[in-house]
C-alpha positions in Angstrom: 47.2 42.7 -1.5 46.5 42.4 2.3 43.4 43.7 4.1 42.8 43.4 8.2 39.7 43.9 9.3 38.2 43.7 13.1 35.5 43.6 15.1 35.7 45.2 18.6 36.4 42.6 21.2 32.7 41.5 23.5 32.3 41.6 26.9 31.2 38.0 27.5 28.9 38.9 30.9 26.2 37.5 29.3 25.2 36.0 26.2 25.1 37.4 22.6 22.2 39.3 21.1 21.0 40.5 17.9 22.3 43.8 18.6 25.8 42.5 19.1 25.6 40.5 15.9 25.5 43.7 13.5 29.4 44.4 13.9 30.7 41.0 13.0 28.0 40.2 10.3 29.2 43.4 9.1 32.5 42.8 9.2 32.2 39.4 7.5 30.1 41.1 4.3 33.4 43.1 3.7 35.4 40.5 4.6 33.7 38.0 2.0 33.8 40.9 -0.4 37.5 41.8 -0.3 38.6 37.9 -0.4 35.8 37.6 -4.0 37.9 40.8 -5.3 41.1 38.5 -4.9 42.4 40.0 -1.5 43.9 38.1 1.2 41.7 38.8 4.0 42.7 38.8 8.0 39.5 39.0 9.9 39.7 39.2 13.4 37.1 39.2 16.2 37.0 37.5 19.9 35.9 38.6 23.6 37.6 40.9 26.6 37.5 38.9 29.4 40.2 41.1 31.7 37.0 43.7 33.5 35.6 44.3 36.5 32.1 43.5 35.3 33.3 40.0 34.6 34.4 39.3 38.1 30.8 40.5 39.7 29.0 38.4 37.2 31.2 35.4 37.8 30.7 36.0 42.0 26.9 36.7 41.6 27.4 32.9 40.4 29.0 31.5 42.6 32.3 30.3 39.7 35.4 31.2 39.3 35.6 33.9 36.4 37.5 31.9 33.6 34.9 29.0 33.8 32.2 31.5 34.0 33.9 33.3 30.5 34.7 29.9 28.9 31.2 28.9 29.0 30.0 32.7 27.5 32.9 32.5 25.0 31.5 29.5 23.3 28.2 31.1 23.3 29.4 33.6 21.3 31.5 31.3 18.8 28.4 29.0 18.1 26.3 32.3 17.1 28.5 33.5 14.8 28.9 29.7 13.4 25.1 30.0 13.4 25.0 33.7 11.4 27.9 31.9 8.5 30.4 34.3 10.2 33.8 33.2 8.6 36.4 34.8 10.8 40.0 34.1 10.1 41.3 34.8 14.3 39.5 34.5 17.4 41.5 35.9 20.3 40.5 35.9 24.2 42.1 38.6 26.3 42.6 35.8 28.8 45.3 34.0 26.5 49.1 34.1 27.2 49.8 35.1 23.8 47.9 38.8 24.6 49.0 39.3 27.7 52.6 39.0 27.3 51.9 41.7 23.9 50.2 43.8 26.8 53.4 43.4 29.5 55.9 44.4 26.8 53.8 47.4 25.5 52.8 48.1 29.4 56.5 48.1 29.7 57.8 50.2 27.3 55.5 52.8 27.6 56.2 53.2 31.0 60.1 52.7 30.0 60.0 55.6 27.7 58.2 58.4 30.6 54.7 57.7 28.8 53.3 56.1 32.2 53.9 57.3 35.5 52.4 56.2 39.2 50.1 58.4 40.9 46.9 57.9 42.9 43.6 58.2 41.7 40.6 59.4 43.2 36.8 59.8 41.7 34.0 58.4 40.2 34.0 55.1 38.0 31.0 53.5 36.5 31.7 49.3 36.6 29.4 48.5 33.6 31.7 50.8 30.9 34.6 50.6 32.7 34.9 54.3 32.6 36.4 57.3 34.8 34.4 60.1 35.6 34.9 63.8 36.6 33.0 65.2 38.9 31.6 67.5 36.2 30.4 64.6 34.1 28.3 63.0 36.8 24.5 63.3 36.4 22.7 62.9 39.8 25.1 60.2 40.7 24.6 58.4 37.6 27.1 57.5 34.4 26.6 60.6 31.8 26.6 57.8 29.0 23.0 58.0 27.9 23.0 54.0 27.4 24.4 53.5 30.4 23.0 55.7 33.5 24.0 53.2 36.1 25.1 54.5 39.0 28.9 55.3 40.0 31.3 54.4 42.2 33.5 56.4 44.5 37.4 54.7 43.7 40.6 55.6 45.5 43.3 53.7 44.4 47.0 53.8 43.7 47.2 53.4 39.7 49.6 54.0 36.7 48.9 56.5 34.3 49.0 56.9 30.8 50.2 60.2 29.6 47.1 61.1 27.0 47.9 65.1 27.2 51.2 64.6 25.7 49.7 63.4 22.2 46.9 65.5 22.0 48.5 67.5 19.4 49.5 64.7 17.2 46.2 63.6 17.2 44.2 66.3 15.8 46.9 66.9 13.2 46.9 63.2 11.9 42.9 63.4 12.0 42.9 66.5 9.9 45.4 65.3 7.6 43.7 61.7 7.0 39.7 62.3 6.1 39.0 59.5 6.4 40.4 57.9 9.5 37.6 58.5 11.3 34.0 58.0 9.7 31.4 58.5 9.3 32.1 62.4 9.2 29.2 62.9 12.0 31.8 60.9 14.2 34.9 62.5 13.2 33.4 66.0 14.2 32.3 64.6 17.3 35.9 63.3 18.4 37.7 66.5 17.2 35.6 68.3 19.4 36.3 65.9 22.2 40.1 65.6 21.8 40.4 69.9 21.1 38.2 70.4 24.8 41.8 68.6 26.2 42.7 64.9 27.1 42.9 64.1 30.5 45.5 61.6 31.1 44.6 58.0 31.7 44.2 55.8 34.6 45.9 52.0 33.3 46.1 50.3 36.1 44.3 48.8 39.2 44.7 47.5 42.5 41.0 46.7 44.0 40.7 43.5 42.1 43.5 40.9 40.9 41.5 39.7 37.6 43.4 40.7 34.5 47.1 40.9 33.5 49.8 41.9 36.2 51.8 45.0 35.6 55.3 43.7 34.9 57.3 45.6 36.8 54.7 45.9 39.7 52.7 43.0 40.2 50.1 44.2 42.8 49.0 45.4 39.4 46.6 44.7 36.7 46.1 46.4 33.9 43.4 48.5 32.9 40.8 47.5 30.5 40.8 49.9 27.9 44.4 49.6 27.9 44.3 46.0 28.0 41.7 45.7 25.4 42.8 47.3 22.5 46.1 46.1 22.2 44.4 42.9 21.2 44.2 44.3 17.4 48.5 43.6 17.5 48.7 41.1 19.7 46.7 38.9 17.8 49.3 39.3 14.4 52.3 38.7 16.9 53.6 42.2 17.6 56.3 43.6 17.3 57.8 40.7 15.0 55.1 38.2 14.0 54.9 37.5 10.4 51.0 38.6 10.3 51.5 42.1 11.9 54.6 42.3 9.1 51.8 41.5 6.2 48.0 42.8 8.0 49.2 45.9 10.2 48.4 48.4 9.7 44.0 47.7 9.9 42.3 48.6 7.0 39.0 48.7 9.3 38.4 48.6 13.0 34.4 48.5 12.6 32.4 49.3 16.2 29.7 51.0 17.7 29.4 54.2 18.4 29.4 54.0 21.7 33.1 53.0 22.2 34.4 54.8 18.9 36.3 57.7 21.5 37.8 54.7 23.0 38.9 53.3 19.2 39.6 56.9 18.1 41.2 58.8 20.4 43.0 56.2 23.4 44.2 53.7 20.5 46.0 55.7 18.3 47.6 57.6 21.6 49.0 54.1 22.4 50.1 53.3 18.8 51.9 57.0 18.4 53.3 56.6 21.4 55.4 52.8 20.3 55.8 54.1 17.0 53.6 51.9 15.1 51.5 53.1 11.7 47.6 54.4 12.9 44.9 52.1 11.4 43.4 53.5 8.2 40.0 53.9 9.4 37.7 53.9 12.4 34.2 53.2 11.9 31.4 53.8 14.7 28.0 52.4 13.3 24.7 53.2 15.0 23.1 51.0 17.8 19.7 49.2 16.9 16.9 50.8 18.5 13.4 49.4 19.3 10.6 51.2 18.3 10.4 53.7 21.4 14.4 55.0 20.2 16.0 52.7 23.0 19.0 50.7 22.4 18.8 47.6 22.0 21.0 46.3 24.6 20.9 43.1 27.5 20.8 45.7 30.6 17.5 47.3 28.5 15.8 44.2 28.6 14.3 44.3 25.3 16.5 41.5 23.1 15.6 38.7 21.8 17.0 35.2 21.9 20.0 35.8 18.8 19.4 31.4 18.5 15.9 32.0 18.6 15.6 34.4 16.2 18.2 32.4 14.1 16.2 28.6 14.4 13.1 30.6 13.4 14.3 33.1 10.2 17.5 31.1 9.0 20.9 32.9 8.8 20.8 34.4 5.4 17.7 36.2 6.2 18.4 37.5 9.9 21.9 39.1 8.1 19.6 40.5 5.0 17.6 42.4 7.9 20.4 43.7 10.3 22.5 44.9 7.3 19.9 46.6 5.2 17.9 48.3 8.2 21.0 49.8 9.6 21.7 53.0 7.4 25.1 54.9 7.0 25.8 57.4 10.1 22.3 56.7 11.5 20.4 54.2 14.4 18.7 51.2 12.8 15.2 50.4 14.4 14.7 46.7 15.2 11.3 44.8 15.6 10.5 41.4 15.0 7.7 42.5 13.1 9.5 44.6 10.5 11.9 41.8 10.2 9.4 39.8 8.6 7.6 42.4 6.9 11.6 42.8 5.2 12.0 39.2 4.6 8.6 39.3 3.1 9.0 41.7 0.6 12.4 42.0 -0.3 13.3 38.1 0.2 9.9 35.9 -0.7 8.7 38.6 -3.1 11.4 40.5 -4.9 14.0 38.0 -4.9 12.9 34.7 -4.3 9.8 35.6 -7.0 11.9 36.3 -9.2 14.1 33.3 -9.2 11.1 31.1 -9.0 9.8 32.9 -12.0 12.7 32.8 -14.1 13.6 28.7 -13.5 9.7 27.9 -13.9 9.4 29.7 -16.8 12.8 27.9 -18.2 11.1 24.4 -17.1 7.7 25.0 -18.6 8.7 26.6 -22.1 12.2 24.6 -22.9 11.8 21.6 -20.2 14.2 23.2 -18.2 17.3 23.9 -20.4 19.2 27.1 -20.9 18.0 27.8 -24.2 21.6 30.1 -26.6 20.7 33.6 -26.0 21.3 34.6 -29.5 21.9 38.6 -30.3 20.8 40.4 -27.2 18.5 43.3 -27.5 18.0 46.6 -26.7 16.9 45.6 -22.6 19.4 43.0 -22.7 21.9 45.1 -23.3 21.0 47.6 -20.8 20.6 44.7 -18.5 24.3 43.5 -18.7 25.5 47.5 -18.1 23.6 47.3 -15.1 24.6 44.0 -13.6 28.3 45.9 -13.8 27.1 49.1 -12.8 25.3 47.6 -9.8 28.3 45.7 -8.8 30.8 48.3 -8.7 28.1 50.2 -6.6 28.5 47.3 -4.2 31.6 47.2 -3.7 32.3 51.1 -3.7 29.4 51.4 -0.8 30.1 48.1 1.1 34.1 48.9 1.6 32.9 52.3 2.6 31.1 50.2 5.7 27.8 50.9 4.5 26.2 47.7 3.5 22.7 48.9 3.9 23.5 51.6 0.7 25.4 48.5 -0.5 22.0 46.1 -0.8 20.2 48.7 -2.2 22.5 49.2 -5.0 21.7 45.3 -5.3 18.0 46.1 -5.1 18.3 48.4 -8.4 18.9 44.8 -10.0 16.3 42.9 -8.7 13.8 45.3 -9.6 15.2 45.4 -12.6 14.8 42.1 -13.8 11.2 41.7 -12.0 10.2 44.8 -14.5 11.9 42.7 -17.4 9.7 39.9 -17.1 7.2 42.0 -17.3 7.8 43.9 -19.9 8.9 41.3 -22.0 6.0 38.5 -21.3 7.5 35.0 -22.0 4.3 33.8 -21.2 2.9 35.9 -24.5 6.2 34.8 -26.8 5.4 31.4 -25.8 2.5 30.9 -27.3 3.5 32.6 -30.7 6.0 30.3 -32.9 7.6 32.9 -34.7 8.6 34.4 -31.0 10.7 31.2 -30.3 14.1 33.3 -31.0 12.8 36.2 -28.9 11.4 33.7 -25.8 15.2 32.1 -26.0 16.4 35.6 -25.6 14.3 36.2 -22.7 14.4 32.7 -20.7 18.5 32.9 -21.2 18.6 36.3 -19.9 16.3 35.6 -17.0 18.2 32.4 -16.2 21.9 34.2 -16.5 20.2 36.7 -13.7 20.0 34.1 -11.2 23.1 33.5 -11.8 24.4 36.9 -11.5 22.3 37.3 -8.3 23.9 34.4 -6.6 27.1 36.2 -6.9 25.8 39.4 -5.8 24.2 38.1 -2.7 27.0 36.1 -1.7 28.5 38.7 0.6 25.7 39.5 2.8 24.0 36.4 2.8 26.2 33.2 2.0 23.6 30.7 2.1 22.1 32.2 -1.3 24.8 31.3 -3.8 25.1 27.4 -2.4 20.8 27.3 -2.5 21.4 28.2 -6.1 24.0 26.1 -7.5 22.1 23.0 -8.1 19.1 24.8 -9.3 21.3 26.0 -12.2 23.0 23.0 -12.8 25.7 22.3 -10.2 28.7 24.5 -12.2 27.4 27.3 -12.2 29.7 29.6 -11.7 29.4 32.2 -8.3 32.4 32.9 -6.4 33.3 36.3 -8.3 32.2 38.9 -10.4 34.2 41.4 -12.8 33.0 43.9 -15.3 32.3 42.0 -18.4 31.2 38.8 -16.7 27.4 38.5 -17.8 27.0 35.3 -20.1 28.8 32.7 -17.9 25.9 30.0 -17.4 26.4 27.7 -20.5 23.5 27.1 -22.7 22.7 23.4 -22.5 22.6 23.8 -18.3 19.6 22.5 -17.0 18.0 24.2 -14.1 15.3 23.6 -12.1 12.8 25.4 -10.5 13.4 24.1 -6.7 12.1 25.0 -3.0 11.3 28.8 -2.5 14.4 30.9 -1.8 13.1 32.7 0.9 9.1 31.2 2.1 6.7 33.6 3.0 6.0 34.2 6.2 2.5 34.7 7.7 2.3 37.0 10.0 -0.5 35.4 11.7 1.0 33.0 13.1 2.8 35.2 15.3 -1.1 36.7 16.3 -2.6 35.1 19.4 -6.2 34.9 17.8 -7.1 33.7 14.7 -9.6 34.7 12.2 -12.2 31.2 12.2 -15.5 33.9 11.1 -15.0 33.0 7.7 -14.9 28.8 7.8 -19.1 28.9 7.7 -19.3 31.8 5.2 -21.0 31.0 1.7 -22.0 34.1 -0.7 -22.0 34.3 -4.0 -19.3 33.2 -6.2 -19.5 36.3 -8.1 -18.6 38.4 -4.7 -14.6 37.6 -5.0 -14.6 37.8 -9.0 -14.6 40.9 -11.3 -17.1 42.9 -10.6 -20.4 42.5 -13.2 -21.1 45.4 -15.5 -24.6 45.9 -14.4 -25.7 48.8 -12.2 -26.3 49.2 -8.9 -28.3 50.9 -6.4 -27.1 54.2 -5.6 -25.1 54.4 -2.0 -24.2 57.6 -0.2 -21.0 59.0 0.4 -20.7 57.7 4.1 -21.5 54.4 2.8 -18.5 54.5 0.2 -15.9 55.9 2.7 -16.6 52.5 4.5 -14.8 50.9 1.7 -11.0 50.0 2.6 -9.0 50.1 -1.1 -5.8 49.2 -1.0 -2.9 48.4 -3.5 -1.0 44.4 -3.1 1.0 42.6 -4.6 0.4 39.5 -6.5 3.2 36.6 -4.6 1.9 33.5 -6.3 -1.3 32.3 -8.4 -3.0 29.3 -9.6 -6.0 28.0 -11.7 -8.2 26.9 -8.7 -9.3 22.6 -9.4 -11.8 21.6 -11.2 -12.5 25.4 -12.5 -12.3 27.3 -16.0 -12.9 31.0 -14.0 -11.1 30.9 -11.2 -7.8 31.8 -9.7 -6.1 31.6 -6.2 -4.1 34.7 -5.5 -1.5 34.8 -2.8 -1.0 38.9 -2.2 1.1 40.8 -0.3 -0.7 43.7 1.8 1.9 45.5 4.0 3.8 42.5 5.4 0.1 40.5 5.8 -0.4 38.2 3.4 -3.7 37.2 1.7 -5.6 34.7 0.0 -8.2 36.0 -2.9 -9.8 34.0 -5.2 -10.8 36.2 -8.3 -13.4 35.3 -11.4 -10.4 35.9 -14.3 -9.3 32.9 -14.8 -10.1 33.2 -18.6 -8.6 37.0 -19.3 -5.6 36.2 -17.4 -2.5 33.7 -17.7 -1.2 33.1 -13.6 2.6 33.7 -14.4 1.3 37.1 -15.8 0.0 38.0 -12.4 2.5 37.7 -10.4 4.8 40.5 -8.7 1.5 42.8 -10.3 0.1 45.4 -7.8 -3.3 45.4 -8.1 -6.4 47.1 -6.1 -7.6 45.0 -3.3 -11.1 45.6 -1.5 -9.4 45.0 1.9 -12.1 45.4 3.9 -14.8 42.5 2.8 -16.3 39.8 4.6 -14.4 36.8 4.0 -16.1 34.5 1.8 -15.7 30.9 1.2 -15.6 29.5 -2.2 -14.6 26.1 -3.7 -13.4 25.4 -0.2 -11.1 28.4 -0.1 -11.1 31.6 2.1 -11.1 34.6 0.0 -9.9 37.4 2.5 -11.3 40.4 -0.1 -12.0 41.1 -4.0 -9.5 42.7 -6.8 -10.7 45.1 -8.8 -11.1 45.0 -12.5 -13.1 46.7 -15.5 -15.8 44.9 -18.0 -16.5 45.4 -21.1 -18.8 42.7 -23.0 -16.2 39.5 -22.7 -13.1 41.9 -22.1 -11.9 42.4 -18.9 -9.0 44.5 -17.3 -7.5 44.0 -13.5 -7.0 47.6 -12.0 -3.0 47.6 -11.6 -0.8 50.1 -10.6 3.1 51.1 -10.5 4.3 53.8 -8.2 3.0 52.8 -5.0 3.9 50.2 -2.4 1.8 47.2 -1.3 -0.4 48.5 1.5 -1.2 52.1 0.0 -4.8 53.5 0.3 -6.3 53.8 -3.1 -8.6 57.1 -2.7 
C-alpha cells in the first residue's frame, strides 16, 4: 500500500522558525507511522521560491534572488536535518523539473477555455500574495488578521483562471467526501466561503519577471498560487511519471490554517479542471500563539532562534513539545517556559523516571538481567491489553492528524506503568525470599515496558528508540508494534540503567538572579525533617495563612553521606525544581519515593544542612518510632494544599 503525504511548500524570505517547524514535524510523525505499519511512504516538503516577496527581500540585499533563496533553502534543509525530519522529496519551485509541469498545465488550461486574458485592476497585499476587493480592504490594510500590512494598488494585464465555472463541483464533492476537508471547523468555514461565490482568478503577471514564463506568452509569469500548488504533481512526474502512477492521489496535504482556502478550494479547481483524482484530505492545523493570542510568526517579531532552541532542548524533546501542545482544530500557545515546564514533567519525570526506575531496579535486584516473567498476573495482564489498546489509539488519532490526542493516548501508558511500580513495590518483594517469583514478574514486566515505549515513541520523537537500544541490550527489538507483540525482550538480556532519558531542567538557570540567601544559613537539623510530635505554641490564624503548602513530586532521592536519617529529595513544584533534605531516612526506602507527590512547605527559609540547601520541609505524621509522609494522588505538582 502507497501513502503521499505533504507539507505545504515555505516561503524562504527569511529563515525558519519554530512556528514553521510544526507542519513538517507533523508530517514526519505520520510519515514514520505509516512506514512502521508496513506502508510505502512518499513524503514530500520543499520551498516556493517563484513570489514577489522574494524579489523585494533579495533587492533590499543587494543579490540576485536565486542566490539570496539558495542560501535560505539550505537553512531550511539543515533544520529539519536538525528536528530528525526524514522526508523522502524536497522540491524548489525554482527547478526545471516544476516549471515545465506548471507550462504544460498553464497550457492546457488555457487550451481547454479554463484561462482567458483580461486586465486586472485592485488591491493586492505583497506579503500573502493575495487579491483584494475593495470590500475586503480594512482602512487600507490586508483583511487577513495575521497579516494587516498594507495594500497595493495593481493594474496589470493578467490571465485568468476561470474559478466560477467549478464552483458547483466543488461543493458537491465536499459534501459527498466528509472528510476531505478537516477538521470539521474548517470544512464549514470553506463551504461558507465557496457558497458566498468564487471570483475568478488572476494567474499571471507582468510587473516583475521572477517566476516561470507563460508558455504561449512570455512577457508572462505565472502567478504564485497557481505556480505553487502544482508542486504536489510535479514533484511525482505528472502526467506520466511512475511516482504520480503509485502516490497520486495525496493521502494528506497537512497546512496551516491560514492558507487552507488556498489548499481547499483553488487546488482542487485546478485538479477538476485536468481531470486528475482530488486528494483525500486537507488538513489546516492551528498557528502557535504566544501568550498574548498572537501568532507566532517572523513579521510578529516574537520567534525564537528554531537552532537555538534546537542546540539547547535536543530534537526529540522540541518535537514532544510542538506536537503535544498543539490540540486538534485549536491554536497551540508557545513559550519557552512552558516548553520546559512539558519537558520537565512529561519527559524527565513521567518518562524518563520511569525508565530509570525500571533498568535500576533490574541492575540492583538481578545485576541487571531480564529475569523469565513466569505466569503473568492479574496487572500484568491488564498491562499487555493496554500496551495494544494504547497503540491502536495511536495510530487511529495520529493518521487522523492529531498527534497531540495521539501522545496522550501514549501518556495513558506511561502513567500506567509509573502506578505499577508503585503498586507493586519491587523494592518490598526484594527483600522477602519467598517474593523472588513475584519480583521476576515485576522487573520483567517493567523491563518489557521500556521496550514497548521505545516503539511507541518512535514516531514523534526518533531519538528515543536508538537512546534505548543499548540500554536493553543492543537487539532489542523497536521498529514496529502489532497487537499481541508484548513479550519480545528475551529473558537473559542485560540492560543497564544508563544516562537520563530526558535531564531535568532547572528553570533557574534561565532567571537573571539567583537565590545565594541560603549559602550562610544554619538552623536546626530537625527544621527540614518530619516534624516532632511535641506541641507547640499556639499561632493565630493570620499567622497560619502565611504558610505556602503545596503538593510535588518526588524526581530522584538518595541517602545523604555519612547519615543514617537523612535523605536528598529532588521534587518537582510546577516546572521549578527543588532540593529538600527530609529526617526519614529510616521509615523510608529512596526508590519508594520517587514519582510520590507529597506536601511541601514551599514557603520556608532555606536552610543549610550537611552542606546541602534544603529549599522547604515535607510533611509527615509521628507516632512513637512510626512515621508516615503526607502523599497524595489526584492533584498535580504545584497545587495549594488548603
Amino acid at each position: 500500500m502507497s501513502y503521499y503525504i505533504t507539507t505545504p511548500i515555505y516561503y524562504p524570505n527569511s529563515s525558519p522558525h519554530i512556528g514553521t517547524a510544526y507542519t513538517t514535524i507533523a508530517a514526519d510523525a505520520i510519515a514514520r507511522l505509516q512506514r512502521m505499519r508496513g506502508q510505502e511512504v512518499h513524503f514530500l516538503t520543499g520551498t516556493d521560491e517563484n513570489s514577489q516577496k522574494i524579489i523585494r527581500t533579495a533587492d533590499g540585499l543587494g543579490i540576485n534572488p536565486l542566490e539570496y533563496v539558495d542560501g535560505i533553502v539550505e537553512k531550511f534543509r539543515g533544520l529539519w536535518q536538525l528536528c530528525d525530519v526524514r522526508y523522502d522529496d524536497f522540491i524548489r519551485t525554482t527547478e526545471e523539473r516544476h516549471a515545465a509541469v506548471v507550462q504544460r498545465v498553464f497550457q492546457q488550461l488555457h487550451d481547454q477555455g479554463d484561462i482567458y486574458k483580461a486586465e486586472y485592476e485592485g488591491w493586492y497585499c505583497t506579503p500573502c500574495e493575495t487579491f483584494w476587493p475593495e470590500k475586503k480592504i480594512v482602512e487600507g490594510q490586508c483583511p487577513n488578521e495575521w497579516c494587516r500590512h498594507e495594500v497595493e494598488w495593481m493594474k496589470e494585464e493578467s490571465y485568468f483562471f476561470r474559478l466560477s465555472k467549478y464552483q458547483e463541483r466543488l461543493l458537491a464533492h465536499i459534501e459527498a467526501h466528509p472528510d476531505f476537508i478537516r477538521p470539521v471547523s474548517r470544512r464549514n468555514e470553506m463551504t461558507r466561503f465557496i457558497s458566498g461565490g468564487l471570483e475568478d482568478l488572476c494567474v499571471s503577471r507582468t510587473t516583475f519577471q521572477w517566476g516561470i514564463k507563460v508558455p504561449f506568452d512570455p512577457k508572462h509569469v505565472v502567478y504564485v498560487w497557481l505556480d505553487a500548488l502544482i508542486n504536489y504533481i510535479s514533484a511525482l512526474g505528472y502526467p506520466d511519471g511512475e511516482l504520480f502512477r503509485k502516490f497520486w492521489p495525496a493521502d494528506v496535504h497537512l497546512m496551516g490554517k491560514d492558507i487552507v482556502r488556498f489548499h481547499a478550494v483553488i487546488w482542487p479547481i485546478i485538479l477538476l479542471a485536468l481531470g486528475v483524482p482530488l486528494p483525500r484530505r486537507i488538513y489546516g492545523h492551528g498557528w502557535f500563539v504566544d501568550r498574548e493570542g498572537g501568532k507566532i510568526s517572523k513579521s510578529r517579531g516574537n520567534v525564537q532562534d528554531a537552532f537555538d532552541l534546537l542546540k539547547r532542548y535536543g530534537s526529540d524533546a522540541i518535537r514532544y513539545f510542538l506536537l503535544r501542545e498543539m490540540q486538534s482544530g485549536a491554536d497551540g500557545t508557545y513559550s519557552e517556559d512552558d516548553m520546559v515546564t512539558r519537558i520537565n514533567v512529561d519527559l524527565a519525570n513521567d518518562l524518563g523516571n520511569f525508565v530509570s526506575r525500571a533498568l535500576a531496579m533490574t541492575e540492583r535486584y538481578r545485576g541487571g538481567i531480564v529475569p523469565a516473567a513466569g505466569a503473568p498476573g492479574a496487572r500484568e495482564e491488564e498491562i499487555s491489553a493496554l500496551a495494544a489498546e494504547v497503540w491502536r489509539g495511536v495510530e487511529m488519532k495520529l493518521l487522523a492528524c492529531d498527534p497531540a490526542g495521539a501522545l496522550e493516548e501514549l501518556w495513558r501508558f506511561v502513567a500506567r506503568m509509573n502506578k505499577y511500580v508503585d503498586e507493586s513495590a519491587p523494592w518490598t518483594l526484594a527483600k522477602d525470599p519467598a517474593e523472588r517469583e513475584n519480583l521476576d514478574r515485576v522487573l520483567y514486566t517493567c523491563a518489557e515496558a521500556v521496550r514497548v515505549l521505545g516503539v511507541f515513541c518512535a514516531p514523534f520523537m526518533p531519538g528515543v528508540p536508538e537512546r534505548l537500544r543499548p540500554l536493553l541490550g543492543g537487539e532489542a527489538r523497536l521498529e514496529l508494534w502489532a497487537d499481541g507483540q508484548w513479550g519480545l525482550l528475551a529473558p537473559g538480556t542485560r540492560v543497564q540503567k544508563g544516562a537520563p532519558l530526558f535531564p531535568r531542567i532547572d528553570l533557574s538557570q534561565f532567571e537573571a538572579e539567583a537565590n545565594t540567601a541560603a549559602d550562610t544559613a544554619e538552623p536546626p537539623a530537625e527544621r527540614a525533617g518530619a516534624l516532632g510530635g511535641q506541641a507547640k505554641e499556639m499561632i493565630s490564624l493570620e499567622e497560619f495563612a502565611k504558610i505556602d503548602l503545596r503538593v510535588a513530586r518526588v524526581l530522584k532521592a538518595e541517602k545523604v553521606p555519612k547519615t543514617d536519617k537523612l535523605l536528598r529529595l529532588e521534587v518537582d513544584l510546577a516546572g521549578e525544581t527543588r532540593v529538600v533534605v527530609s529526617g526519614i531516612a529510616g521509615h523510608y526506602e529512596p526508590e519508594a519515593l520517587i514519582g510520590r507527590k507529597v506536601v511541601l512547605v514551599a514557603n520556608l527559609q532555606p536552610a543549610k544542612l550537611r552542606g546541602i540547601v534544603s529549599q522547604g520541609m515535607i510533611l509527615a505524621a509521628a507516632a512513637g518510632d512510626d512515621l508516615e509522609v503526607l502523599m497524595v494522588n489526584a492533584a498535580e505538582p504545584g497545587a495549594e494544599v488548603r
